[in-house]
PyMOL Python script that loads the backbone (N, CA, C, O; Angstrom):
from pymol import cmd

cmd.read_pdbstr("""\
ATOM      1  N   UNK A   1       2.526 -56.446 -85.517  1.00  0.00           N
ATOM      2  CA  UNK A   1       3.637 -57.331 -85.830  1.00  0.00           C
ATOM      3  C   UNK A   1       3.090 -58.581 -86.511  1.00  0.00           C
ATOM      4  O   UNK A   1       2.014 -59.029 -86.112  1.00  0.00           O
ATOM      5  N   UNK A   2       3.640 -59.086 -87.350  1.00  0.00           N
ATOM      6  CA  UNK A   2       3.530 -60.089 -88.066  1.00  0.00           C
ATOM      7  C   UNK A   2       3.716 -61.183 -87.290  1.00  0.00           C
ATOM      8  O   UNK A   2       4.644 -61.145 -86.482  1.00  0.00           O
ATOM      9  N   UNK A   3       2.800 -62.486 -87.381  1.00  0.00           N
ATOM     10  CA  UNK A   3       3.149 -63.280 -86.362  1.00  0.00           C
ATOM     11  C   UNK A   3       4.371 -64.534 -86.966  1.00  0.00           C
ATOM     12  O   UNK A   3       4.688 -65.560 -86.364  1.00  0.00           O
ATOM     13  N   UNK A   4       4.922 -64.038 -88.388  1.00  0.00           N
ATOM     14  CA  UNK A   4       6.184 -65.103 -88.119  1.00  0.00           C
ATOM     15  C   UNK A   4       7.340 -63.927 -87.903  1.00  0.00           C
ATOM     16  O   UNK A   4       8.537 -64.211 -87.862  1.00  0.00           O
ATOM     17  N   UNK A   5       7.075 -63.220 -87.835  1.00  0.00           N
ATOM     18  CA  UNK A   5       8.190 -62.444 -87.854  1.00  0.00           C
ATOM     19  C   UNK A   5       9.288 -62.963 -86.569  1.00  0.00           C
ATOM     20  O   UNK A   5      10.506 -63.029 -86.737  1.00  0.00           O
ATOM     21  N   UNK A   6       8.869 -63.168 -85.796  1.00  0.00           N
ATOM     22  CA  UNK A   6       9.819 -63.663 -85.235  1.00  0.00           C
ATOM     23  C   UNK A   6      10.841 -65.125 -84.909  1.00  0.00           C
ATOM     24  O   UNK A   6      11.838 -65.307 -84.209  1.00  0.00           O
ATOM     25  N   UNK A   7       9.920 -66.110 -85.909  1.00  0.00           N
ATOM     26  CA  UNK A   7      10.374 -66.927 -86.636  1.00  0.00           C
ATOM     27  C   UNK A   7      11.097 -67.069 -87.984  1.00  0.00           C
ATOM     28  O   UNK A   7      11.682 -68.052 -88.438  1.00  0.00           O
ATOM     29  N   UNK A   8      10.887 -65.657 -88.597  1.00  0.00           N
ATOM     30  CA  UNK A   8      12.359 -65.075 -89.267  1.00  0.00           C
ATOM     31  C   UNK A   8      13.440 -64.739 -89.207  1.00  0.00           C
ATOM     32  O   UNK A   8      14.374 -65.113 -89.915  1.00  0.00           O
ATOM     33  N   UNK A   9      13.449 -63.526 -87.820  1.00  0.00           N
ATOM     34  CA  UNK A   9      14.753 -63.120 -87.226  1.00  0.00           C
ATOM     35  C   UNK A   9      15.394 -63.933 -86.790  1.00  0.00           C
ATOM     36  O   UNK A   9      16.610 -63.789 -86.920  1.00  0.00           O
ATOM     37  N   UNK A  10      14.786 -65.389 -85.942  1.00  0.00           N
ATOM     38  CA  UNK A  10      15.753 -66.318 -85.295  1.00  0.00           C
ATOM     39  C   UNK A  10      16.828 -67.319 -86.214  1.00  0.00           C
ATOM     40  O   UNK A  10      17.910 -67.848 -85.961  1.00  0.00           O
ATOM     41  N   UNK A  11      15.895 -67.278 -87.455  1.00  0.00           N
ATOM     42  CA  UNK A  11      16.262 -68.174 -88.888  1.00  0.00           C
ATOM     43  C   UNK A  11      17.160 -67.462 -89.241  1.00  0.00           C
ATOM     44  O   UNK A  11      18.055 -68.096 -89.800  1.00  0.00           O
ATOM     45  N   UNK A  12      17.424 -65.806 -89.121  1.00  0.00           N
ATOM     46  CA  UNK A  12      17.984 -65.018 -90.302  1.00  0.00           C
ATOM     47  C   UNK A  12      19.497 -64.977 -89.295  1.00  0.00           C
ATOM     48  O   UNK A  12      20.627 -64.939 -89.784  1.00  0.00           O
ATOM     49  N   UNK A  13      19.205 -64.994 -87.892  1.00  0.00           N
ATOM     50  CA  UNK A  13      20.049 -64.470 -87.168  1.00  0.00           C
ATOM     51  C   UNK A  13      21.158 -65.880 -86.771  1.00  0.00           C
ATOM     52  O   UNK A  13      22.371 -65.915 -86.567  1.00  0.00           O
ATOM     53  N   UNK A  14      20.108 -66.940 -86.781  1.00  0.00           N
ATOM     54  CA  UNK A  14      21.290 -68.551 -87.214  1.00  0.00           C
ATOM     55  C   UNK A  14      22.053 -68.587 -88.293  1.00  0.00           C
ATOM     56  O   UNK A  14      23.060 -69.291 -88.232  1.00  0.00           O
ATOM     57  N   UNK A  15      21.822 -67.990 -89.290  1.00  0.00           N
ATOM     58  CA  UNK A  15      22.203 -68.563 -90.834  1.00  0.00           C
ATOM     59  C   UNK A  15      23.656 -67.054 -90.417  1.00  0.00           C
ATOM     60  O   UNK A  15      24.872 -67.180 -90.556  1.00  0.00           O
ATOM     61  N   UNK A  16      22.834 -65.701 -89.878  1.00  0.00           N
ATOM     62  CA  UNK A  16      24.200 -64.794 -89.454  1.00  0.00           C
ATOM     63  C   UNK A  16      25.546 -65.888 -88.666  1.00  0.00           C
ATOM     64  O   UNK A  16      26.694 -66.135 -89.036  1.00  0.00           O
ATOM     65  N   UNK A  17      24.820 -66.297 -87.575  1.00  0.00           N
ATOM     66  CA  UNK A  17      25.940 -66.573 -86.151  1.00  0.00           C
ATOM     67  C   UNK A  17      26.723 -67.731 -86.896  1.00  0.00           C
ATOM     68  O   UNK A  17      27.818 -68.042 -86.427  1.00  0.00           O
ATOM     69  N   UNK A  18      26.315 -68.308 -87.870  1.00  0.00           N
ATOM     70  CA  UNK A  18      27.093 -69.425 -88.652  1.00  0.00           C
ATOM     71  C   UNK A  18      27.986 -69.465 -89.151  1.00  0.00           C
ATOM     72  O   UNK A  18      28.950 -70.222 -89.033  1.00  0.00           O
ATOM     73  N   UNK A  19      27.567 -67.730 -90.492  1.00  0.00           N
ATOM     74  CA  UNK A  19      28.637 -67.231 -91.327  1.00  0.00           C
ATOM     75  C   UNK A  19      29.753 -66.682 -90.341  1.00  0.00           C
ATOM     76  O   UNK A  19      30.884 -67.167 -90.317  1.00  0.00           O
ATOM     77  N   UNK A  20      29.475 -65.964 -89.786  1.00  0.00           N
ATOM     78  CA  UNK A  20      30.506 -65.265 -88.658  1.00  0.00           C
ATOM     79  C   UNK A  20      31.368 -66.057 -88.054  1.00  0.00           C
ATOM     80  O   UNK A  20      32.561 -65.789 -87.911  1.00  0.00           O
ATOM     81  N   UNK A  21      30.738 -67.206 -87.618  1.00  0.00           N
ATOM     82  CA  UNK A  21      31.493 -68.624 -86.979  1.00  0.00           C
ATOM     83  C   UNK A  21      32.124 -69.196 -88.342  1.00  0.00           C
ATOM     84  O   UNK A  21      33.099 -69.892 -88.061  1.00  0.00           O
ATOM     85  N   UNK A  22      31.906 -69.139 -89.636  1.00  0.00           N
ATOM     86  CA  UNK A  22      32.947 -69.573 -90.529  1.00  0.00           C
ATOM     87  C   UNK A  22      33.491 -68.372 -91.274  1.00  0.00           C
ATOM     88  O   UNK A  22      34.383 -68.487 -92.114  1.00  0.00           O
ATOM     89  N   UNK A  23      32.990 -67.334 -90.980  1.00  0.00           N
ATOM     90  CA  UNK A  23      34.495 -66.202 -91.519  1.00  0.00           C
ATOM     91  C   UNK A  23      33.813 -66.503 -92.574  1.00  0.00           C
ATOM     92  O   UNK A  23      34.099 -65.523 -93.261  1.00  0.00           O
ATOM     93  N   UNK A  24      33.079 -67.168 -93.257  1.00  0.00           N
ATOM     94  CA  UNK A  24      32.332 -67.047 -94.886  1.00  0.00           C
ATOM     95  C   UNK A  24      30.635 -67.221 -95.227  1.00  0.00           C
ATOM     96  O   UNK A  24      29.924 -67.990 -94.580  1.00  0.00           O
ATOM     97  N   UNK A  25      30.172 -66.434 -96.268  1.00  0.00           N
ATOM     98  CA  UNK A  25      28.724 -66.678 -96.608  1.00  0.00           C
ATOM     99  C   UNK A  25      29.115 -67.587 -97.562  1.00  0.00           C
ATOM    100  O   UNK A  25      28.453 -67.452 -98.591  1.00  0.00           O
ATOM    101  N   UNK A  26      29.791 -68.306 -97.606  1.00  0.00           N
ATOM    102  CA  UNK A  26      29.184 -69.485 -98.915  1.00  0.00           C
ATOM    103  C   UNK A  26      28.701 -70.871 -98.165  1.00  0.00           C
ATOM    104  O   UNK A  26      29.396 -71.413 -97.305  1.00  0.00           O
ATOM    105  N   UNK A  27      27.539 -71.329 -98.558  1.00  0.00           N
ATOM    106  CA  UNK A  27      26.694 -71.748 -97.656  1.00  0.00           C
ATOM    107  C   UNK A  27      27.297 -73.143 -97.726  1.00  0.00           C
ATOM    108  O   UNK A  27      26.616 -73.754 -96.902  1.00  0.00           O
ATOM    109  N   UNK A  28      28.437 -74.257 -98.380  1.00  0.00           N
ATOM    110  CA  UNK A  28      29.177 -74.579 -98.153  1.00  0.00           C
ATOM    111  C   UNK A  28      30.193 -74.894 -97.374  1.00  0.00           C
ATOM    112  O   UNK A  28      30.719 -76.003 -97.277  1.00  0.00           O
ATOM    113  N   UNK A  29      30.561 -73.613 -96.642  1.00  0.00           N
ATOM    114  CA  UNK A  29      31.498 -73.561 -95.467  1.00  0.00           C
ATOM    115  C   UNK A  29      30.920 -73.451 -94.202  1.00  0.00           C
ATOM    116  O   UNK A  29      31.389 -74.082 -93.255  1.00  0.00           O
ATOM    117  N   UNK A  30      30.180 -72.890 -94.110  1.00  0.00           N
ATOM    118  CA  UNK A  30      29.204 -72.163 -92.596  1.00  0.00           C
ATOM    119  C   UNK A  30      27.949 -73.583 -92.682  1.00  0.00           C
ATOM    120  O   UNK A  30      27.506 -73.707 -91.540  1.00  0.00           O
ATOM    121  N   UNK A  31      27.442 -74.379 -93.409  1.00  0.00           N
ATOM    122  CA  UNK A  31      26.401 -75.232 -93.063  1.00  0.00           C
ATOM    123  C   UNK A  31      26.803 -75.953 -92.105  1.00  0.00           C
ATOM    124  O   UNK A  31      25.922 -76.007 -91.247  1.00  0.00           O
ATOM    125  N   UNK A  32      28.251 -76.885 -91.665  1.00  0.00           N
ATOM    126  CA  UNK A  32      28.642 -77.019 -90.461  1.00  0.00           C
ATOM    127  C   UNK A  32      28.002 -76.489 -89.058  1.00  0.00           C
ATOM    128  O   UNK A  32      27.344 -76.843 -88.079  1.00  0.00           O
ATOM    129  N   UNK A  33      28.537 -75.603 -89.545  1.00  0.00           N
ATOM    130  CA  UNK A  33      28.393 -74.387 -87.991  1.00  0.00           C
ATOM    131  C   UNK A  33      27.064 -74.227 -87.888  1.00  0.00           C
ATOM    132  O   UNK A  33      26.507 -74.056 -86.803  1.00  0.00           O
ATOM    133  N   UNK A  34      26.418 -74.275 -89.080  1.00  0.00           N
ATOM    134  CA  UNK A  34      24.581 -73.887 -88.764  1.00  0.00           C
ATOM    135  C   UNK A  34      24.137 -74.901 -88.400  1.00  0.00           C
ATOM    136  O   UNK A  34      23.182 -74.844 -87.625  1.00  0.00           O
ATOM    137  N   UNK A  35      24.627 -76.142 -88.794  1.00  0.00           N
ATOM    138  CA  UNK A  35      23.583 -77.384 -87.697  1.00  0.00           C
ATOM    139  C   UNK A  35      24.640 -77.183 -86.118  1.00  0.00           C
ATOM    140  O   UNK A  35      24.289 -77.597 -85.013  1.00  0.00           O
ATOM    141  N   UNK A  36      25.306 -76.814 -86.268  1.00  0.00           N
ATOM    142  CA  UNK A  36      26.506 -77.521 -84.885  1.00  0.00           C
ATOM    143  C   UNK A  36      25.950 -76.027 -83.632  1.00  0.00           C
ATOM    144  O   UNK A  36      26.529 -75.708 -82.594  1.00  0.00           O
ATOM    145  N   UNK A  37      24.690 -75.394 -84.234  1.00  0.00           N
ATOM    146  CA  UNK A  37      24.312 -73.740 -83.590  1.00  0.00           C
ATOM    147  C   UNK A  37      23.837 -74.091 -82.968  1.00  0.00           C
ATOM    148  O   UNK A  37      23.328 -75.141 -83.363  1.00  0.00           O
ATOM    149  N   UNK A  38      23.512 -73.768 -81.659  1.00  0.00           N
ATOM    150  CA  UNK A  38      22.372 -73.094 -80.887  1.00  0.00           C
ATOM    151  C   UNK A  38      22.539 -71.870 -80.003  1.00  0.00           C
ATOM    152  O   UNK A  38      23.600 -71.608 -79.438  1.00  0.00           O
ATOM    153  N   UNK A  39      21.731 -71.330 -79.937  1.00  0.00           N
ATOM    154  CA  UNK A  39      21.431 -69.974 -78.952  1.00  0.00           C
ATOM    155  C   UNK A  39      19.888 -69.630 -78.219  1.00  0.00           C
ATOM    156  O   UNK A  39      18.861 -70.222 -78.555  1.00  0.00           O
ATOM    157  N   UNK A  40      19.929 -68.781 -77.377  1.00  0.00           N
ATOM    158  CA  UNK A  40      18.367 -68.253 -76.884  1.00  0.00           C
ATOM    159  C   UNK A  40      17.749 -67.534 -78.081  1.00  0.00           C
ATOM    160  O   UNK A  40      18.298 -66.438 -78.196  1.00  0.00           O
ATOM    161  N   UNK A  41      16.696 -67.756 -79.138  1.00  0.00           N
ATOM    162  CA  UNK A  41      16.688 -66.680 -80.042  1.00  0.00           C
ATOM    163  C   UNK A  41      14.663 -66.376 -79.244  1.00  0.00           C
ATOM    164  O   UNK A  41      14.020 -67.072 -78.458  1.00  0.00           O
ATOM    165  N   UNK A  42      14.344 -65.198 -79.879  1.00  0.00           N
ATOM    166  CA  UNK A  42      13.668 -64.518 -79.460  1.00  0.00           C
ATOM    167  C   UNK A  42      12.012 -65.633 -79.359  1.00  0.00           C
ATOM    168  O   UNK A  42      11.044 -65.368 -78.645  1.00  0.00           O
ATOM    169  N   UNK A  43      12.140 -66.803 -80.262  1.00  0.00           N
ATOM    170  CA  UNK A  43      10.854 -67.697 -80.181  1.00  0.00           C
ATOM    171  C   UNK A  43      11.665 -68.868 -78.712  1.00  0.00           C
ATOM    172  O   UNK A  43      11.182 -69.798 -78.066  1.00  0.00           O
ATOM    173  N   UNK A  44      12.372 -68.528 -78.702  1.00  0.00           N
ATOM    174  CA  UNK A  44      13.041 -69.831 -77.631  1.00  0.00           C
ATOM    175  C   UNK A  44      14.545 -70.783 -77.758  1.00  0.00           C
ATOM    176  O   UNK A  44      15.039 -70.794 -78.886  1.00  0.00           O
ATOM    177  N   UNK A  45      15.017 -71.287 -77.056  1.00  0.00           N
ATOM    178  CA  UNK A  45      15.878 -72.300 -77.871  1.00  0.00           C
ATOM    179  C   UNK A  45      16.179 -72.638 -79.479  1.00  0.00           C
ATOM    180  O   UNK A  45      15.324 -73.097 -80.236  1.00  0.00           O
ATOM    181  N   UNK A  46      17.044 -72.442 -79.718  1.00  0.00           N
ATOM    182  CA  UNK A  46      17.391 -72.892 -81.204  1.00  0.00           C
ATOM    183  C   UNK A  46      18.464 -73.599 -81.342  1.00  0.00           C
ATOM    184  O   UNK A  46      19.526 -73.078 -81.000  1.00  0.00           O
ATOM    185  N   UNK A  47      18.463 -74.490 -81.691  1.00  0.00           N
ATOM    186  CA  UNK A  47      19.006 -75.655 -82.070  1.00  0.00           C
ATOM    187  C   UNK A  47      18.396 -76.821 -83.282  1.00  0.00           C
ATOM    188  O   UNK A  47      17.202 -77.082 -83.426  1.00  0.00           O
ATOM    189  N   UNK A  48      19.415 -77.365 -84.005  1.00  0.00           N
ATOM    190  CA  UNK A  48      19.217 -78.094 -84.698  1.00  0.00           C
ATOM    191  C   UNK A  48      19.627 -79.639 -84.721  1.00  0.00           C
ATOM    192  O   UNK A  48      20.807 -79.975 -84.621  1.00  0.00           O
ATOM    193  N   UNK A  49      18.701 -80.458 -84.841  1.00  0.00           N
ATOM    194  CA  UNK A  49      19.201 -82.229 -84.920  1.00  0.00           C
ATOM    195  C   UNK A  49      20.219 -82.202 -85.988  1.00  0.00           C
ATOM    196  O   UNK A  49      20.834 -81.230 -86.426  1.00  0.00           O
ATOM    197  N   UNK A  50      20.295 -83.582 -86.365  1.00  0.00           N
ATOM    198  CA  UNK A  50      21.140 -83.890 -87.409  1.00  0.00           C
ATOM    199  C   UNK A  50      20.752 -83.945 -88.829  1.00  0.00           C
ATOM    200  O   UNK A  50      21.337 -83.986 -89.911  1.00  0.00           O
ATOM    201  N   UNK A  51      19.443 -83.927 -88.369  1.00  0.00           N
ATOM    202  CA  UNK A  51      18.377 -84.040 -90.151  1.00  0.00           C
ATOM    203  C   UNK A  51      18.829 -82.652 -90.406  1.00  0.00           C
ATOM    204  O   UNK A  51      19.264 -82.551 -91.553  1.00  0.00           O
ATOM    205  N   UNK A  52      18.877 -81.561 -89.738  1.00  0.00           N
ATOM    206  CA  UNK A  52      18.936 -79.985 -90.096  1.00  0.00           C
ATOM    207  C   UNK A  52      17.638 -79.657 -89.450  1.00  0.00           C
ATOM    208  O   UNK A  52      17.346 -78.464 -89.530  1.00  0.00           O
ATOM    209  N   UNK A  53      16.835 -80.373 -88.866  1.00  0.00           N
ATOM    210  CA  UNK A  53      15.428 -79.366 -88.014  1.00  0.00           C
ATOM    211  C   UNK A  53      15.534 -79.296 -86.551  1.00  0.00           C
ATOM    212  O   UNK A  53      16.095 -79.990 -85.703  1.00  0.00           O
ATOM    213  N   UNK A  54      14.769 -78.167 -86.527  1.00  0.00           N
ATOM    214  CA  UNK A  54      14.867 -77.169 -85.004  1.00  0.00           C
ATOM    215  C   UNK A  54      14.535 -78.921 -84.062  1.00  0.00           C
ATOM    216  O   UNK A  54      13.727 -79.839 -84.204  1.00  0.00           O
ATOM    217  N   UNK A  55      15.860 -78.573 -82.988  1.00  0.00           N
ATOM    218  CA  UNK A  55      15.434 -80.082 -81.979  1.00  0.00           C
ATOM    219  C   UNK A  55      14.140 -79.373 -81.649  1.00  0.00           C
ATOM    220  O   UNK A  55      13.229 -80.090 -82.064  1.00  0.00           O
ATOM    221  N   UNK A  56      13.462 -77.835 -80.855  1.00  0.00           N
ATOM    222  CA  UNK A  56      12.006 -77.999 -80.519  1.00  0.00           C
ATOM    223  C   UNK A  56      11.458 -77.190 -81.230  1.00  0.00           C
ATOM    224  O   UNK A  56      11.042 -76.102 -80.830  1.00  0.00           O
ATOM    225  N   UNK A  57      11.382 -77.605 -82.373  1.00  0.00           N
ATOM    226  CA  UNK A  57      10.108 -77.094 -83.439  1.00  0.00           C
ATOM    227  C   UNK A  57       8.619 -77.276 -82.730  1.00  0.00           C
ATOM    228  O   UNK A  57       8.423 -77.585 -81.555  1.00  0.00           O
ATOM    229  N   UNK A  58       7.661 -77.016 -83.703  1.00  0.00           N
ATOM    230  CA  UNK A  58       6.451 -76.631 -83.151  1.00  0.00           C
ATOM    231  C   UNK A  58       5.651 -76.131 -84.760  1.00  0.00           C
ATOM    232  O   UNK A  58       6.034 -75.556 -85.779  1.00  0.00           O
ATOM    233  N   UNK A  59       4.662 -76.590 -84.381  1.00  0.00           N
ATOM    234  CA  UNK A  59       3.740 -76.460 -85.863  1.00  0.00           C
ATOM    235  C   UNK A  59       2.587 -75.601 -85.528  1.00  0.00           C
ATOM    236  O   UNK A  59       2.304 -76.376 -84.615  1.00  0.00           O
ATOM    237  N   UNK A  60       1.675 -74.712 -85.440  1.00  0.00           N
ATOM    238  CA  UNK A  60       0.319 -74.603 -84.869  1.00  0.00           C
ATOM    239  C   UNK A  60      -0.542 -74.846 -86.264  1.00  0.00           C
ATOM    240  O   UNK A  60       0.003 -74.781 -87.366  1.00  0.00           O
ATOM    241  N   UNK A  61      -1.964 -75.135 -86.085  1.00  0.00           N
ATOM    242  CA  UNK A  61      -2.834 -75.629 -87.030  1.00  0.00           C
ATOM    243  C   UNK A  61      -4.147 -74.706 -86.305  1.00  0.00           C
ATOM    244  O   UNK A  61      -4.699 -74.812 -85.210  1.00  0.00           O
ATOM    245  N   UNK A  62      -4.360 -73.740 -87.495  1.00  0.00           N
ATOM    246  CA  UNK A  62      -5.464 -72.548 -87.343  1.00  0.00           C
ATOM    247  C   UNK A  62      -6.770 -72.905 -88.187  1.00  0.00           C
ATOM    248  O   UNK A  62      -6.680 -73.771 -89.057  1.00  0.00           O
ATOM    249  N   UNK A  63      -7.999 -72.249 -87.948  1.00  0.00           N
ATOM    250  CA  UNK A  63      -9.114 -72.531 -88.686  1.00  0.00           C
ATOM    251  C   UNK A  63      -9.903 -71.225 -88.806  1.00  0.00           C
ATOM    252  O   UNK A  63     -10.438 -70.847 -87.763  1.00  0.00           O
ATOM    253  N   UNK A  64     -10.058 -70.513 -89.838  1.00  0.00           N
ATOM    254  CA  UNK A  64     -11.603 -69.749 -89.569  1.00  0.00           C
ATOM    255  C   UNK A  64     -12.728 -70.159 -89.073  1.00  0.00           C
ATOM    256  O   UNK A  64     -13.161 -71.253 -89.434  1.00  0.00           O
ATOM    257  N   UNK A  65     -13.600 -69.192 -87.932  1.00  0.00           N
ATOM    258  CA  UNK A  65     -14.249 -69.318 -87.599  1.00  0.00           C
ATOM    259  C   UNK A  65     -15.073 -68.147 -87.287  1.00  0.00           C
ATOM    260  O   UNK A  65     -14.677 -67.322 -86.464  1.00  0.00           O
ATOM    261  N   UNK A  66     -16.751 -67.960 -88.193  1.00  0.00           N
ATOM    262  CA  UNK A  66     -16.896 -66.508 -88.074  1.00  0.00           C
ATOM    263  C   UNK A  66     -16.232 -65.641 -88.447  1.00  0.00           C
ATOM    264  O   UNK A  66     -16.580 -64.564 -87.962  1.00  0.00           O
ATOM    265  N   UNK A  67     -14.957 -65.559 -89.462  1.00  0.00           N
ATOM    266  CA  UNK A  67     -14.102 -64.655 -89.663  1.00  0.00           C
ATOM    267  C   UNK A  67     -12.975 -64.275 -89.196  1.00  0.00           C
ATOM    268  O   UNK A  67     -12.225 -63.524 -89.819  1.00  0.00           O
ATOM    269  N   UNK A  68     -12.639 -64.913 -87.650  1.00  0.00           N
ATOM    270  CA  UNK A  68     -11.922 -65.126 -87.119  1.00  0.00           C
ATOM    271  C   UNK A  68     -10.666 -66.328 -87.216  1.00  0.00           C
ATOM    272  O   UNK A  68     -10.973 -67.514 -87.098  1.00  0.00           O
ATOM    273  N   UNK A  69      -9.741 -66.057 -87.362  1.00  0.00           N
ATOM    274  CA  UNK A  69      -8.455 -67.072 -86.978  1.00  0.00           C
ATOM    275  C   UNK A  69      -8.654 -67.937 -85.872  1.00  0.00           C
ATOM    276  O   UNK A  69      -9.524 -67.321 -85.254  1.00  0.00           O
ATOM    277  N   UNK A  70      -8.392 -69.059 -85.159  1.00  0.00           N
ATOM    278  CA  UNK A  70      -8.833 -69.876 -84.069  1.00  0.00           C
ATOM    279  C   UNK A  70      -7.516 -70.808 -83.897  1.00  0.00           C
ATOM    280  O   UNK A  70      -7.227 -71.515 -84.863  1.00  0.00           O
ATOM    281  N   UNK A  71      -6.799 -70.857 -82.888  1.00  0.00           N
ATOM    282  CA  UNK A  71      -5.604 -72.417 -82.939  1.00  0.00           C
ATOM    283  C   UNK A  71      -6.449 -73.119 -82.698  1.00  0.00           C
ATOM    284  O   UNK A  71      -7.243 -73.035 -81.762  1.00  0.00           O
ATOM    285  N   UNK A  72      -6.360 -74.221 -83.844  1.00  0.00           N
ATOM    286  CA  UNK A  72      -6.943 -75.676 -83.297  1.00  0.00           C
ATOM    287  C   UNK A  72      -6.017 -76.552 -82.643  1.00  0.00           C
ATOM    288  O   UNK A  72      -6.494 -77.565 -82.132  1.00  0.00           O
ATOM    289  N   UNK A  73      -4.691 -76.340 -82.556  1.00  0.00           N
ATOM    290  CA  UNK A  73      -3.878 -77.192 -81.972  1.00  0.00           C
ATOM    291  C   UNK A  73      -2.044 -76.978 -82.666  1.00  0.00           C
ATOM    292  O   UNK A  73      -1.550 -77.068 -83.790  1.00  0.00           O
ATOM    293  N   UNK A  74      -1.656 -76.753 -81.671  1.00  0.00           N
ATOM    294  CA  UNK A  74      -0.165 -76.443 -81.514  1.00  0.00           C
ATOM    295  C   UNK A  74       0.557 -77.886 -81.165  1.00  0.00           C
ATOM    296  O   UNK A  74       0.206 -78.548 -80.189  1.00  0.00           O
ATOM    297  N   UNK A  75       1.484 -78.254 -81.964  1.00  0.00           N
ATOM    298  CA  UNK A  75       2.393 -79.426 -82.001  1.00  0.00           C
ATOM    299  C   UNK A  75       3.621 -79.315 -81.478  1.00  0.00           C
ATOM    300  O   UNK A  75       4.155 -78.658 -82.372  1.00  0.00           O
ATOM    301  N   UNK A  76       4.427 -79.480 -80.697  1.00  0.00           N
ATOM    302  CA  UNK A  76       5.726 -78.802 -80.499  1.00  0.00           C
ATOM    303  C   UNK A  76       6.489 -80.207 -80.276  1.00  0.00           C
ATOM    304  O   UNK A  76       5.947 -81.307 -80.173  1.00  0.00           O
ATOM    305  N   UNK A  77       8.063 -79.879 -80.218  1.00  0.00           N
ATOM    306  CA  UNK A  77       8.993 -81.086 -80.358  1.00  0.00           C
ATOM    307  C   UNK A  77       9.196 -82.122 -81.709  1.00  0.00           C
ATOM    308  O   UNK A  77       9.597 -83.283 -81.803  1.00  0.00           O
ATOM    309  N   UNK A  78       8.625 -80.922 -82.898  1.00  0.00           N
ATOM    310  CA  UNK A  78       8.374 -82.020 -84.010  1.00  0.00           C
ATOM    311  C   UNK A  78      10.134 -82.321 -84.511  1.00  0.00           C
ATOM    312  O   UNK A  78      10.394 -83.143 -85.391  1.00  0.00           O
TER     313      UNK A  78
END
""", "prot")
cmd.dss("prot")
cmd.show_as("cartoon", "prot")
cmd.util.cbc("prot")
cmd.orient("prot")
């Protein structure tokens, strides 16, 4: 598995629960409803502030090492 993949589905599946909540895909009508969203999605809580970003976002910051991937440090609540 891809490791954003599941930071896609939760994105793909807000921008769904929005349109559905406005009866329309024109991103015009449903952007309302997509900040005014939240649900359990599969990375955690989803919700959005008023800027339009996740209230608990989270960044991680990786490094090679030996060839290897490494977290150097995970940010969350950004």
């Amino acid at each position: 598995m891809l490791s954003y993949a599941p930071f896609g589905y939760d994105a793909a599946w807000a921008a769904i629960k929005a349109m559905q909540a406005a009866n329309s895909t024109k991103p015009s009508d449903y952007r309302a409803k997509l900040q005014a969203s939240s649900f359990d999605g599969i990375t955690g809580d989803i919700g959005f502030n008023t800027n339009g970003s996740l209230k608990n976002g989270s960044s991680t910051v990786y490094q090679v090492k030996n060839g290897q991937w490494v977290t150097v440090k995970t940010v969350s609540g950004l």
